[in-house]
Short mmCIF file of the C-alpha atoms (twelve columns), coordinates in Angstrom:
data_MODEL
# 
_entry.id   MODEL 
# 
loop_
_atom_site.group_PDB 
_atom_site.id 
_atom_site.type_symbol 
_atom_site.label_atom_id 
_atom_site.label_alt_id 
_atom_site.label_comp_id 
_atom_site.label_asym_id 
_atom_site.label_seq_id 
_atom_site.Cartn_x 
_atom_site.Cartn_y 
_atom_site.Cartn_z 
_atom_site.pdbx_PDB_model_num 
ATOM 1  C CA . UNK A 1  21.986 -39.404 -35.813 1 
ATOM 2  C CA . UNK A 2  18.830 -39.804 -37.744 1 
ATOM 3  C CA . UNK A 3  17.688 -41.271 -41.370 1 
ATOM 4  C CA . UNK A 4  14.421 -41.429 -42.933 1 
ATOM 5  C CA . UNK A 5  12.237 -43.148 -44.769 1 
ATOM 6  C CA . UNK A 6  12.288 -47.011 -44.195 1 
ATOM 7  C CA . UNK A 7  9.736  -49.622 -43.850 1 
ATOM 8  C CA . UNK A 8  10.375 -51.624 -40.486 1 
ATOM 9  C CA . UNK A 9  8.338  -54.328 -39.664 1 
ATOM 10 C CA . UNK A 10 8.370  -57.229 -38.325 1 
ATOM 11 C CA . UNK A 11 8.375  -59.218 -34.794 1 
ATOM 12 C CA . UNK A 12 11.887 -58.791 -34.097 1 
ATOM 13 C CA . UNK A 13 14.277 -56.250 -35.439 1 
ATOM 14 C CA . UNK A 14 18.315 -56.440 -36.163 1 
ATOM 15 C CA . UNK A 15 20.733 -53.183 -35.219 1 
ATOM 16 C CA . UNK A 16 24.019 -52.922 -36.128 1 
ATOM 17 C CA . UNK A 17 26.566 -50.254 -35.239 1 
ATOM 18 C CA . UNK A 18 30.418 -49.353 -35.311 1 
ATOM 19 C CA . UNK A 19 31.590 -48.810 -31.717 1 
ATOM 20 C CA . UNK A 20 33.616 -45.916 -31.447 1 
ATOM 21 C CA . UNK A 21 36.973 -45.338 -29.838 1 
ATOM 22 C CA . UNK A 22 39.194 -42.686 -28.957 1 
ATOM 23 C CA . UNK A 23 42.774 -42.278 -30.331 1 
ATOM 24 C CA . UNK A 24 44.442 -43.419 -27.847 1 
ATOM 25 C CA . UNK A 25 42.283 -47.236 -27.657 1 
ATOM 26 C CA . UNK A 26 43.117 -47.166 -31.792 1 
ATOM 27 C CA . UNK A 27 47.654 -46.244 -30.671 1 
ATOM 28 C CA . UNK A 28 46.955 -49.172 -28.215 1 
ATOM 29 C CA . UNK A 29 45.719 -51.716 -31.137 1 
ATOM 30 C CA . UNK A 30 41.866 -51.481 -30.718 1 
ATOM 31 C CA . UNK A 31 40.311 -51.754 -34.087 1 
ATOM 32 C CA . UNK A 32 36.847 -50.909 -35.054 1 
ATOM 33 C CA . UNK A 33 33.873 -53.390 -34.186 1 
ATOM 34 C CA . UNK A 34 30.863 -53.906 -35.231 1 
ATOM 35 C CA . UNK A 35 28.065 -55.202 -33.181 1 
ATOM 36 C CA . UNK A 36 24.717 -56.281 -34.062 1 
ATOM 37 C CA . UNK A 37 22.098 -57.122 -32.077 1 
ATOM 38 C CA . UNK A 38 18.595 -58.342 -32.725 1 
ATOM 39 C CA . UNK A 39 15.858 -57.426 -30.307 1 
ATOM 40 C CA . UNK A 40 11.904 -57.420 -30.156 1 
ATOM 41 C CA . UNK A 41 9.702  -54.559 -32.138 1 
ATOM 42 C CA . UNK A 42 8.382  -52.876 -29.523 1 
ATOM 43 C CA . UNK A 43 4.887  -51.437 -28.743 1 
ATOM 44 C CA . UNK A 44 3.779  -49.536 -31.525 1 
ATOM 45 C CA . UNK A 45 0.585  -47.244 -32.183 1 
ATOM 46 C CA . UNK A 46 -1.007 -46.617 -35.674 1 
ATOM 47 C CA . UNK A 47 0.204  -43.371 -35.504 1 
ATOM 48 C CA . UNK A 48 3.809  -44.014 -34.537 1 
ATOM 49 C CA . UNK A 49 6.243  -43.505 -37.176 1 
ATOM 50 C CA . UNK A 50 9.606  -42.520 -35.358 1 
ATOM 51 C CA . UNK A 51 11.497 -45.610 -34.188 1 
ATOM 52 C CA . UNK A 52 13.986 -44.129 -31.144 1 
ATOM 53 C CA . UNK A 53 16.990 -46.406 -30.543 1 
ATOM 54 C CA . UNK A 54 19.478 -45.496 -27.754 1 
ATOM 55 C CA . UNK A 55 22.810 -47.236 -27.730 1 
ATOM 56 C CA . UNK A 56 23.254 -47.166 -23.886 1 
ATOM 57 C CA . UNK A 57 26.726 -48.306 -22.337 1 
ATOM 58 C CA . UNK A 58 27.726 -52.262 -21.701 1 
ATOM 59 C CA . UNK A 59 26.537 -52.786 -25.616 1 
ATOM 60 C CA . UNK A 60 22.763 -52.492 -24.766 1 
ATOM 61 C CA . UNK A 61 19.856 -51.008 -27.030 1 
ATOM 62 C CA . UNK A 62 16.929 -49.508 -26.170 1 
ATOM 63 C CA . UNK A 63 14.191 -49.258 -28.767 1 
ATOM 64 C CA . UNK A 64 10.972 -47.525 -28.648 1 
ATOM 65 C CA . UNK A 65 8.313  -46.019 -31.170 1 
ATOM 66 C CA . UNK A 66 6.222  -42.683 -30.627 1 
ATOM 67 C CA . UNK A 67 4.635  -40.131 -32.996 1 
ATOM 68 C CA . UNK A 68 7.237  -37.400 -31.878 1 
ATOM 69 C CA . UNK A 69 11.009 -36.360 -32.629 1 
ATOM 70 C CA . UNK A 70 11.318 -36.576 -29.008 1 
ATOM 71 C CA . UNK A 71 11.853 -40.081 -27.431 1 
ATOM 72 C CA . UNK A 72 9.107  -41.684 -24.824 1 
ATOM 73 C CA . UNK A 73 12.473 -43.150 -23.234 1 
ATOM 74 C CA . UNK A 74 13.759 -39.293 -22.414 1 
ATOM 75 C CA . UNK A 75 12.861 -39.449 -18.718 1 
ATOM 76 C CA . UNK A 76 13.562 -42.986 -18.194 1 
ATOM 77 C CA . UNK A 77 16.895 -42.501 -19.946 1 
ATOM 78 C CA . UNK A 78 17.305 -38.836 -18.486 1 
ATOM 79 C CA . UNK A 79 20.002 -39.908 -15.649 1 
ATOM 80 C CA . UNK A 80 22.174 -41.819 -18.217 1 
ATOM 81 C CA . UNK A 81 21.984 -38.790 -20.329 1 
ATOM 82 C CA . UNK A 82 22.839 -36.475 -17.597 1 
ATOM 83 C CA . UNK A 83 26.247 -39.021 -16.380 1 
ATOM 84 C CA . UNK A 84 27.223 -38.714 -20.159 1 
ATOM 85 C CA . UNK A 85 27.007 -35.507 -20.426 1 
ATOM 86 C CA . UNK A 86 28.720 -34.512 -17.641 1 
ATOM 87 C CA . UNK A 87 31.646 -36.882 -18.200 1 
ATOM 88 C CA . UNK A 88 32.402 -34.839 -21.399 1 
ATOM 89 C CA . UNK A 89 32.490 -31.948 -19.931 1 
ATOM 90 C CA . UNK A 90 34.987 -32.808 -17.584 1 
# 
């Protein structure tokens, strides 16, 4: 998803999400959860002004600032993307 137009600053910086479940977890008594998790600012350039944050499996976060729509954790990321994707398709 995407929003705009905040102010984030700061040394360290607090994300909180809903983790999603299928129907069948939710028949079986799972209930919705929210996680938060606060983790370090990271790098950022005077020009940056798009914070990326990928919610990777195993409740991690990876954050990272650039001056594009596109994230500079694409390639690093590119293998997890590729599992996920193909795990939906199946």
């Amino acid at each position: 998803g995407m929003t705009c137009c905040w102010r984030i600053e700061g040394e360290t910086l607090k994300v909180e999400w809903i983790k999603s479940m299928t129907r069948t977890q939710y028949e079986q008594g799972a209930r919705e959860e929210t996680l938060t998790l606060e983790l370090p600012n990271p790098p950022r350039q005077r020009t940056d002004d798009t914070l990326h944050v990928h919610f990777l499996p195993g409740d991690q976060v990876r954050l990272a600032w650039s001056d594009a729509h596109t994230s500079p954790l694409r390639e690093e990321l590119s293998e997890f993307y590729a599992r996920d994707k193909e795990a939906k398709t199946r």
